[in-house]
C-alpha positions in Angstrom: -0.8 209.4 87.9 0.3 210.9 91.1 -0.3 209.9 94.8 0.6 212.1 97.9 2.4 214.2 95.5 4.5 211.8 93.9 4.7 210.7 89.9 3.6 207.1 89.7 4.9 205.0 87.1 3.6 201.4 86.0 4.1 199.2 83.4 2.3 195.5 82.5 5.8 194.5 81.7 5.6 193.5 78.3 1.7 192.6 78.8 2.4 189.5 81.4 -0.2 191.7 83.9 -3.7 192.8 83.1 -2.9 196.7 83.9 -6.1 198.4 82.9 -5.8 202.3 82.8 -9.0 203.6 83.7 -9.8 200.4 86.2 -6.4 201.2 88.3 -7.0 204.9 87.9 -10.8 204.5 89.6 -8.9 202.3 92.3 -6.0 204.8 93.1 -8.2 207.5 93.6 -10.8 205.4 95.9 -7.7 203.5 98.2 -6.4 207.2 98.6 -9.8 209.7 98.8 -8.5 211.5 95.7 -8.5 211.4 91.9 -4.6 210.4 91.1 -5.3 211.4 87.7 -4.9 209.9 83.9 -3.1 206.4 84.2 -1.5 205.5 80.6 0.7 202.3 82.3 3.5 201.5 80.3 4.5 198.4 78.2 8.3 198.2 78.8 9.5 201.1 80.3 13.2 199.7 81.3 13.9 199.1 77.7 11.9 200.8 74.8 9.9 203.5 76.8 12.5 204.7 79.2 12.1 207.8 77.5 8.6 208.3 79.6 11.1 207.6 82.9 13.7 209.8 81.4 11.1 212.6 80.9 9.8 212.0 84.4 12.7 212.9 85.4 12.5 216.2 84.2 9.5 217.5 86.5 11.7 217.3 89.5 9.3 215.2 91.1 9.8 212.2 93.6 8.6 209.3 91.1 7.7 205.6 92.6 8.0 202.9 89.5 6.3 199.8 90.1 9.4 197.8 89.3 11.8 196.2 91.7 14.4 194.3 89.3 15.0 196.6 86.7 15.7 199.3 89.6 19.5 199.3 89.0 18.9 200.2 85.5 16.8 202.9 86.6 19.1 204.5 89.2 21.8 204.2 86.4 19.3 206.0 83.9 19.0 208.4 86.7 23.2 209.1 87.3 23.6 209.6 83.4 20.5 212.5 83.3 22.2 214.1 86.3 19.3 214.9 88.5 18.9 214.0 91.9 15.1 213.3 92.1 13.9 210.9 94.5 13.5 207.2 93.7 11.4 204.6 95.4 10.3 200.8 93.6 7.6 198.8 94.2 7.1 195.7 93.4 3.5 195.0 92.2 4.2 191.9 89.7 5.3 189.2 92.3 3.1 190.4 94.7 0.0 190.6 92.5 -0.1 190.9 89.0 1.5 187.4 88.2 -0.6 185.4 90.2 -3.9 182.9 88.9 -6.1 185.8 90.2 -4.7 188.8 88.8 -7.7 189.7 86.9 -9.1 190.3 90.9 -5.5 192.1 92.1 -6.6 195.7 91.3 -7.8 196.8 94.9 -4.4 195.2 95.9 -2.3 197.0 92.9 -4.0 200.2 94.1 -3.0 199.3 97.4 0.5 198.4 97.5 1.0 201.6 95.0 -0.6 203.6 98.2 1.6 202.8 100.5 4.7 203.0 98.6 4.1 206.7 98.3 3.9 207.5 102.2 7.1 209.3 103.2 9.6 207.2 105.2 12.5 208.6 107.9 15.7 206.5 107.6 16.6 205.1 111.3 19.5 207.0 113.0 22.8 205.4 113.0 25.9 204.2 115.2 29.4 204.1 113.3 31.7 201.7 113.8 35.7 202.0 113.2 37.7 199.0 112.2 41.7 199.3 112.0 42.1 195.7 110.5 43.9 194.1 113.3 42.2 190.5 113.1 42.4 187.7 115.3 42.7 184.1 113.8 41.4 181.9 116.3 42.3 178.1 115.4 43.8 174.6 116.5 46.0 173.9 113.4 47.8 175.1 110.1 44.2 176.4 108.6 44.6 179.1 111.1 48.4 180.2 110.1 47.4 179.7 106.1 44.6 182.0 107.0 46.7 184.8 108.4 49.1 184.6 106.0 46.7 185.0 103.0 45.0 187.8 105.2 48.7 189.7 105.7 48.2 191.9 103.3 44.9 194.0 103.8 44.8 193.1 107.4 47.4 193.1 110.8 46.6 189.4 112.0 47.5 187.6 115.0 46.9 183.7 115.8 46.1 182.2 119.0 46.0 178.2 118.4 43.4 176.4 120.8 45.2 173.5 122.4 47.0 172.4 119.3 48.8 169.2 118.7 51.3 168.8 116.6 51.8 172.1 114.7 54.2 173.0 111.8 56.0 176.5 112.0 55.6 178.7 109.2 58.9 178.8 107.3 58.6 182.7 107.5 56.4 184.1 110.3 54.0 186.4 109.0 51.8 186.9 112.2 52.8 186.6 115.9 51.1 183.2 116.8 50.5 182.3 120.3 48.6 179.0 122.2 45.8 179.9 124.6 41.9 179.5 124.9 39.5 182.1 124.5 37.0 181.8 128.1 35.5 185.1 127.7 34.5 187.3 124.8 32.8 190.4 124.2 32.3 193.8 122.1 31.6 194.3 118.2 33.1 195.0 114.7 36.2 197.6 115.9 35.9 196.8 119.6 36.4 193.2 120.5 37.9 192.2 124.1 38.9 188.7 124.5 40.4 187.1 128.2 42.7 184.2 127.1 43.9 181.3 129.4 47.2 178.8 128.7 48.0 182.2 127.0 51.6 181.8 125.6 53.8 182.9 123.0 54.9 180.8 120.1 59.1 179.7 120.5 61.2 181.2 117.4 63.4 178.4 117.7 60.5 175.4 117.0 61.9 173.2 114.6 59.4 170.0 113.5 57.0 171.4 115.3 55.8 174.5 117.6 56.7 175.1 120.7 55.6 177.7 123.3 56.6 179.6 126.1 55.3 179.6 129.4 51.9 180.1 130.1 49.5 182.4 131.7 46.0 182.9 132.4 43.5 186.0 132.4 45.5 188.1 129.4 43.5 190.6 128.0 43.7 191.7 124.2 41.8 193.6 121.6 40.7 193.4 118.2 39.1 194.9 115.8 37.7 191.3 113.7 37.7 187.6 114.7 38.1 184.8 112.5 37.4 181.8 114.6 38.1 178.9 112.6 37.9 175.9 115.9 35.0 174.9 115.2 34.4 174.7 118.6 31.4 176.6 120.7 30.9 180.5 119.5 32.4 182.8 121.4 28.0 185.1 121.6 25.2 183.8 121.5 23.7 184.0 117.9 27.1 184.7 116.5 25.8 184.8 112.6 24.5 187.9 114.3 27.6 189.5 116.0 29.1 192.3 113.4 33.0 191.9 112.6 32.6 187.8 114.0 33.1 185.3 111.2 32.7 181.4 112.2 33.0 178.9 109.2 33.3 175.4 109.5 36.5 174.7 109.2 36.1 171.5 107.1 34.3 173.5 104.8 36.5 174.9 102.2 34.2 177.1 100.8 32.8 178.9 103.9 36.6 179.7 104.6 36.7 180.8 101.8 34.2 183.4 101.8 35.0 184.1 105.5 38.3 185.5 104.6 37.0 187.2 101.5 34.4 189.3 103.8 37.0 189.5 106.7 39.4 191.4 104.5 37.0 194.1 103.3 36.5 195.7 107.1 38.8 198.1 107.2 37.2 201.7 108.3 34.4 203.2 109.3 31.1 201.6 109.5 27.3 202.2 110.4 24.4 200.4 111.5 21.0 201.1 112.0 20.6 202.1 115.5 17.4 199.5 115.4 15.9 200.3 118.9 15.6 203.5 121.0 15.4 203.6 124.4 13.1 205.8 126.5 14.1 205.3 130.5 11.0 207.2 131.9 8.6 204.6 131.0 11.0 201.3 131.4 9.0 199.3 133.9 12.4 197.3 134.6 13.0 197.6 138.4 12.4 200.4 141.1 14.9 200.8 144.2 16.5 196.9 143.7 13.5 195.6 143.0 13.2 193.8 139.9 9.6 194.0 137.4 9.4 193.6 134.0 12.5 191.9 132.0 10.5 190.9 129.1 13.2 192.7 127.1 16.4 190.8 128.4 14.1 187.2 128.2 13.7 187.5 124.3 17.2 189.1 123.0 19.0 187.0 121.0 22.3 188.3 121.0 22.5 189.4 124.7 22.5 193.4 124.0 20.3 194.0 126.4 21.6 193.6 130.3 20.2 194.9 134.1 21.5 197.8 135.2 19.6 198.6 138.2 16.5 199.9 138.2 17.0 200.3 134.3 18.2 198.3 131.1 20.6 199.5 129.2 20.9 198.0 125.0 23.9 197.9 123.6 23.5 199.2 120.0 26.4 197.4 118.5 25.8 194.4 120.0 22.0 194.2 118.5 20.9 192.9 115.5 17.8 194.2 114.7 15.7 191.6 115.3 12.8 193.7 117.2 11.8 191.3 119.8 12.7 193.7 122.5 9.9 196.7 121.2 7.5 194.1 120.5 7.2 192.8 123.8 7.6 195.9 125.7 4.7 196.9 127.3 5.2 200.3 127.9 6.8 201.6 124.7 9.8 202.4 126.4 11.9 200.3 124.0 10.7 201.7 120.3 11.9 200.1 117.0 13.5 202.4 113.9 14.2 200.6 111.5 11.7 202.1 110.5 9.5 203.3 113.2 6.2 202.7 114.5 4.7 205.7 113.0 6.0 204.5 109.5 4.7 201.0 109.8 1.5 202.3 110.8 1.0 205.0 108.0 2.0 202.4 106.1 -0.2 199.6 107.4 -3.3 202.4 107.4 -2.5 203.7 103.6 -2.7 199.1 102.6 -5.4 197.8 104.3 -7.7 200.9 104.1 -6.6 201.2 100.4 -7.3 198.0 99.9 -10.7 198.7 101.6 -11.4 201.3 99.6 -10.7 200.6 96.7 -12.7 197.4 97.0 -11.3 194.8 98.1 -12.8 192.2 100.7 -11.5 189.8 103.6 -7.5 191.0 103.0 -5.1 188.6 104.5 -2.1 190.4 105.8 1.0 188.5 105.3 3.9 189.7 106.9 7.3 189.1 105.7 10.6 189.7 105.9 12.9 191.0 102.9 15.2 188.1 102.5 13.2 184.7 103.7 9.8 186.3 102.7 10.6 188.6 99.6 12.0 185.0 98.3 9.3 183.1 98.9 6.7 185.5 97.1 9.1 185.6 94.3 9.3 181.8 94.2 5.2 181.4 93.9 4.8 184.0 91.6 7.8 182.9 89.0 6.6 179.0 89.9 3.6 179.0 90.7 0.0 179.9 91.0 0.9 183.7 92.5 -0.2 184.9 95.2 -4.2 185.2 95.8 -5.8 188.2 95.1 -6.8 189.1 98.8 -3.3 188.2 100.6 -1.4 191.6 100.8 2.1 191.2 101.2 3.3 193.6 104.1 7.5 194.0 103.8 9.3 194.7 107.3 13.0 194.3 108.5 12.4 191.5 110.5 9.2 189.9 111.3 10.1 189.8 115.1 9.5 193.6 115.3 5.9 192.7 115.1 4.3 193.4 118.2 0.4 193.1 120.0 0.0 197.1 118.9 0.8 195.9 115.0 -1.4 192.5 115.2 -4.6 194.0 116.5 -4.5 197.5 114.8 -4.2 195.3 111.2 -7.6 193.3 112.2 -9.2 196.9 113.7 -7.7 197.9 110.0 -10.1 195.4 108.8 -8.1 192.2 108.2 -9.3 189.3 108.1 -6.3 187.8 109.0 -2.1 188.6 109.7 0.0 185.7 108.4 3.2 186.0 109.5 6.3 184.2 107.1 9.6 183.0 109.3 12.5 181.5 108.1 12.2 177.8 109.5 16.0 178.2 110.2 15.7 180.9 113.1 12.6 179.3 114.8 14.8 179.5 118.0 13.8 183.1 117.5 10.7 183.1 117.7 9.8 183.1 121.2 8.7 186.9 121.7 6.6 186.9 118.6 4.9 183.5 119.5 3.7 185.2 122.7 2.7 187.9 121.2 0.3 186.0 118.6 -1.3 183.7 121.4 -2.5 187.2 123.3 -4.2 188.5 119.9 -5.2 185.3 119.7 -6.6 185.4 123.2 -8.4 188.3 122.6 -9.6 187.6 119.4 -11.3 184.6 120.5 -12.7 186.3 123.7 -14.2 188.8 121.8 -16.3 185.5 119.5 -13.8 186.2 116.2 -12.8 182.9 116.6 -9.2 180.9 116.1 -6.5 181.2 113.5 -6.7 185.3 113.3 -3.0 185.3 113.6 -0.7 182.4 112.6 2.5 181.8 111.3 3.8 180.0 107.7 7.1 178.2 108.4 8.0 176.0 105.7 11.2 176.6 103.8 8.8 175.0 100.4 7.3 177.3 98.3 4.8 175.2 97.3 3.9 174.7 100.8 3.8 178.3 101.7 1.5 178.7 98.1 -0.9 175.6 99.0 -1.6 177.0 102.7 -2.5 180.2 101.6 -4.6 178.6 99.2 -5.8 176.1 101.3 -6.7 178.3 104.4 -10.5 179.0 104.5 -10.6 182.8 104.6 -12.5 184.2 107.4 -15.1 187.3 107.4 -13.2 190.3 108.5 -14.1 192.4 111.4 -15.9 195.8 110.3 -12.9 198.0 109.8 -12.1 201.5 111.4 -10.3 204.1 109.4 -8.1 206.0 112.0 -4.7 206.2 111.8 -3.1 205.0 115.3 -1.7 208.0 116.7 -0.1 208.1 120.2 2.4 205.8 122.2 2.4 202.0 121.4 -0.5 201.6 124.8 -2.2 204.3 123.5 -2.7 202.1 120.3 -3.3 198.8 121.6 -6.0 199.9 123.8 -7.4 202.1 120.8 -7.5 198.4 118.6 -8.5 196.6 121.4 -11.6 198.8 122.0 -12.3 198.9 118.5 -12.8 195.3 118.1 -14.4 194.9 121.0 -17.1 197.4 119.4 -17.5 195.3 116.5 -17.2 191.3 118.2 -19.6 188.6 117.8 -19.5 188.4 121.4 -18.5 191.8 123.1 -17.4 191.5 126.7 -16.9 193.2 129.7 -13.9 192.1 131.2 -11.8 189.2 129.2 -9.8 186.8 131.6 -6.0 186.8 130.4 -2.9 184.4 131.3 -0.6 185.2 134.0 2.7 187.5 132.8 -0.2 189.4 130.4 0.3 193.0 130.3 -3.0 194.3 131.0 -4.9 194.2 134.3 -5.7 195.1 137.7 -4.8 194.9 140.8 -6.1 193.0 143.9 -5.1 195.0 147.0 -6.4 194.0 150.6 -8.1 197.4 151.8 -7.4 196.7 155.2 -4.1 195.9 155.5 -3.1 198.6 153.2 -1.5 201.9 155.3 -1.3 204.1 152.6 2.0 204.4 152.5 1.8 204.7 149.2 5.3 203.1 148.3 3.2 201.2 145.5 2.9 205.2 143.6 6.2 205.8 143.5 7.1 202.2 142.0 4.5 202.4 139.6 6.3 203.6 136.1 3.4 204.3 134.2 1.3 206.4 136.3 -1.2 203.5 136.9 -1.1 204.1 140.7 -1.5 207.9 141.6 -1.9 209.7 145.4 -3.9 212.5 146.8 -1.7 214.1 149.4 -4.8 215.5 151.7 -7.0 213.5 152.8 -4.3 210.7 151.5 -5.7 208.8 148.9 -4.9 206.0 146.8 -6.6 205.8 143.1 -5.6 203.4 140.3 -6.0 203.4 136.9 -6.6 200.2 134.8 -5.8 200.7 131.8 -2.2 202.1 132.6 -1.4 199.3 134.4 0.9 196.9 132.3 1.3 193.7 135.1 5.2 194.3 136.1 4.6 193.7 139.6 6.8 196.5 141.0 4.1 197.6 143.4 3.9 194.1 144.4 7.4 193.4 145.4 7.5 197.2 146.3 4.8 197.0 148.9 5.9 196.4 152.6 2.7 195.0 154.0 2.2 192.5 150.7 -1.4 193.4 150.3 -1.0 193.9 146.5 -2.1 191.2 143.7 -2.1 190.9 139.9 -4.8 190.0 138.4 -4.3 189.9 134.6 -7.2 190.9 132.6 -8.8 193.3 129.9 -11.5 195.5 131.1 -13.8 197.2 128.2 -16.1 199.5 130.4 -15.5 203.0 131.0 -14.4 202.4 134.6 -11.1 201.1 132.8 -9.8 204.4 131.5 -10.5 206.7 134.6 -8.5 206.8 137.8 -10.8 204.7 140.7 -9.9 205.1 144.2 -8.6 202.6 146.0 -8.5 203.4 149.9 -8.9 206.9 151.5 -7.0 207.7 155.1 -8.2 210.2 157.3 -7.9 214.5 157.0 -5.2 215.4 158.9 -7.3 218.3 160.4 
């Protein structure tokens, strides 16, 4: 079988799935608009037919095998053949071939085997250069056992919080000072710490250690931080901070592991570079005047700061959490990891396979690849599986998930996007949960009705199984079969306009909450002077001019609510009025107020 040029192989392993040749061959070819050819799927291919990967192989082909845990032993296979083809793995037997309803999953099978073949782009990269000089931040002997055990892979030096009584090591094998940390900053390679009560540790202590005098304000670098005070974290979701390390102290075993990680981060280092950044469209601020900080609200780890008219993200500072692109309303913050025109290729080749090839009121469920891969494995080892029409839809981080994602997946012809956090980081969750209530918003304006969107929280498997169960599937719009193409307001508006084409109860203009980003403006006529201060403000072109006779013209569905012509207009005739407008008169440039010729 192949898809978009690539060799599929599958394989029932060992007959626990009901993998039907000629019934997934007739799906494949419907979910992608082509005949994929003769499907013969395979009984044990990591063991006793590895011969049929091996020869694979051999036509220099780019091969996706429908197994995820055996894909070690495959790359291994791979390495001792010495070729170089291409590998990818998909997982079709947690996600739909063990489950109660597997004798329904073949629209999904033929699905999820779709979009595993579109081609992906690997997100760019920043590197990151560790020298291994580590900083042991405690308040007692921990901290100077630590550093010693550390001496040898790394070059560590002790600053003890406020500490008591203290016994000097009987050889010194860091340079321990007292002090306390008030300000921190930087990443793995490049921390900068500004130490108060800063002092250095008397060579002559005896019982106990003594200290020199004190001073405030010292600067010092490191490259790593082993904070082991148990006291406040130096950033703000510091799990998150690259090259930071924060056990609790009176837990052996996270010190333990701590220093064992710790030790390892010596050289260089890369990271997604998860966001990038596009200035011309940032509708942050305009001459001191501050708009839309959506961006800096929702960032966890404080990567993202004001500079001026423009924000500027630190890309060693961020975690890839996505929050940032998802509530931007211009685009001008974009995720990589992967990008927008991966997850939409990819979102287009699953639900419109799934479409295709059959299949009725799909669920999206939306997961992450550490809470949510888990939690799919759990119900399918454990349980009853998942049910034949949820469609399990892998990202980096759920938190990437934005409007343009939501409402192109029920345009897509979803019936519904679940979305499955990790309980634990619900402090998280604050950009996503405003972008669910807008589709919901809209959703319900347009007579869909409630519970289009929704999140599963629970840490139970069983819970997560019996909602998904228990959740009264709902008819799914009529789908469209476009592939989004554009920027991210391009998209929404494209979704937006498609369901409104297909609603229960169409509208012409939907009412939305304040701080929405869609809407027009309000502007008192005859106070207005044309000015025209409001145009250059404006970052997204909503507001335009006519130099002769001077005009003033706006367009609607440009306009993303930041308020810079608001606070940018001197004779505060300018309002927001936050709404969705589905006539024509929406997409083309009205005028506003025309002045005089100057002839």
């Amino acid at each position: 079988m192949e898809i978009g040029g690539k060799r599929i192989l599958v394989c029932d392993c060992t007959g626990t799935m009901p993998l039907d040749g000629k019934a997934l061959r007739k799906a494949c070819s419907a979910a992608v608009g082509a005949d994929v050819g003769e499907v013969v799927p395979n009984t044990i291919l990591c063991r006793g037919q590895i011969g049929n990967f091996a020869d694979a192989l051999k036509t220099g082909q780019e091969l996706v095998v429908a197994c995820t845990q055996e894909a070690p032993f495959f790359a291994e296979t791979r390495a001792e053949t010495g070729v170089d083809n291409d590998i990818r793995f998909v997982n079709i037997r947690e996600r739909a071939g063990w489950s109660d309803e597997a004798d329904r999953a073949m629209p999904k099978i033929a699905a999820l085997l779709a979009e595993a073949a579109v081609d992906m782009q690997p997100p760019p990269v920043v590197s990151m250069r560790s020298q291994g000089a580590a900083l042991v931040y405690g308040r007692d002997e921990l901290a100077l056992e630590a550093a010693t055990r550390l001496g040898e892979r790394l070059d560590c030096t002790v600053i003890l919080s406020k500490p008591a009584s203290v016994a000097p090591a009987r050889i010194t094998d860091a340079p321990v000072f007292k002090g306390t940390i008030v300000r921190a900053g930087g990443h793995l390679g490049a921390f900068e710490i500004v130490v108060d009560e800063y002092a250095s540790a008397l060579p002559s202590s005896r019982s106990q250690l003594g200290f020199e005098r004190a001073r405030d304000g010292v600067v010092a670098k490191f490259d790593l931080i082993l904070d082991l005070t148990g006291g406040a974290p130096m950033f703000r979701a510091h799990e998150k901070r690259d090259g930071y390390f924060r056990p609790d102290p009176k837990d052996e075993a996270a010190v333990e592991r701590a220093i064992f990680e710790i030790a390892d981060l010596v050289g260089e280092f890369e990271k997604p570079r998860y966001v990038e950044f596009e200035p011309a469209i940032c509708a942050h601020g305009h001459e001191a005047n501050i708009g839309c900080t959506r961006c800096i609200d929702v960032c966890p780890t404080d990567a993202i700061a004001s500079i001026g008219d423009l924000v500027e993200i630190n890309a060693y500072a961020c975690a890839g959490c996505g929050s940032c692109s998802a509530v931007c309303p211009t685009g001008a913050v974009s995720y990589t990891a992967p990008s927008a025109e991966t997850v939409f290729r990819r979102l287009h080749a699953l639900l419109g396979g799934y479409v295709r090839a059959g299949g009725e009121r799909p669920v999206l469920l939306v997961h992450d690849s550490k809470h949510g891969e888990a939690m799919v494995d759990m119900i399918a080892r454990h349980g009853r599986g998942l049910p034949a029409n949820v469609i399990p839809f892998a990202v980096n981080e759920v938190t990437q998930i934005g409007l343009d994602v939501l409402l192109t997946a029920l345009a897509s012809g979803a019936s519904q996007v679940r979305i499955v956090v990790d309980p634990s980081r619900r402090d998280e969750l604050a950009g996503l949960a405003g972008q669910i209530g807008l589709s919901e918003t809209i959703s319900t304006g347009l007579g869909f009705g409630e519970g289009r969107v929704s999140i599963v929280d629970s840490g139970d498997p069983e819970a997560v199984e019996a909602e998904l169960y228990g959740t009264r599937t709902l008819a799914a719009p009529r789908p469209a079969d476009f592939l989004p193409l554009g920027g991210k307001r391009e998209i929404t508006m494209r979704a937006i306009r498609q369901l409104r084409d297909v609603a229960p109860a169409p509208l012409d203009v939907l009412p939305l909450a304040a701080g929405s980003p869609f809407g027009t403006l309000t502007i008192d006529t005859d106070g207005c002077t044309l000015c025209l201060e409001c145009v250059g403000a404006c970052p997204t072109d909503a507001l335009r001019a006519v130099a002769q006779p001077p005009e003033l013209h706006f367009v609607q569905d440009a306009c993303v609510q930041c308020g810079l012509c608001r606070t940018t207009c001197p004779e505060g005739v300018i309002e927001l009025r936050p709404q969705i407008d589905f006539t024509g008169i929406a997409k083309k440039p009205v005028m506003v107020k025309a002045g005089h010729s100057a002839g």
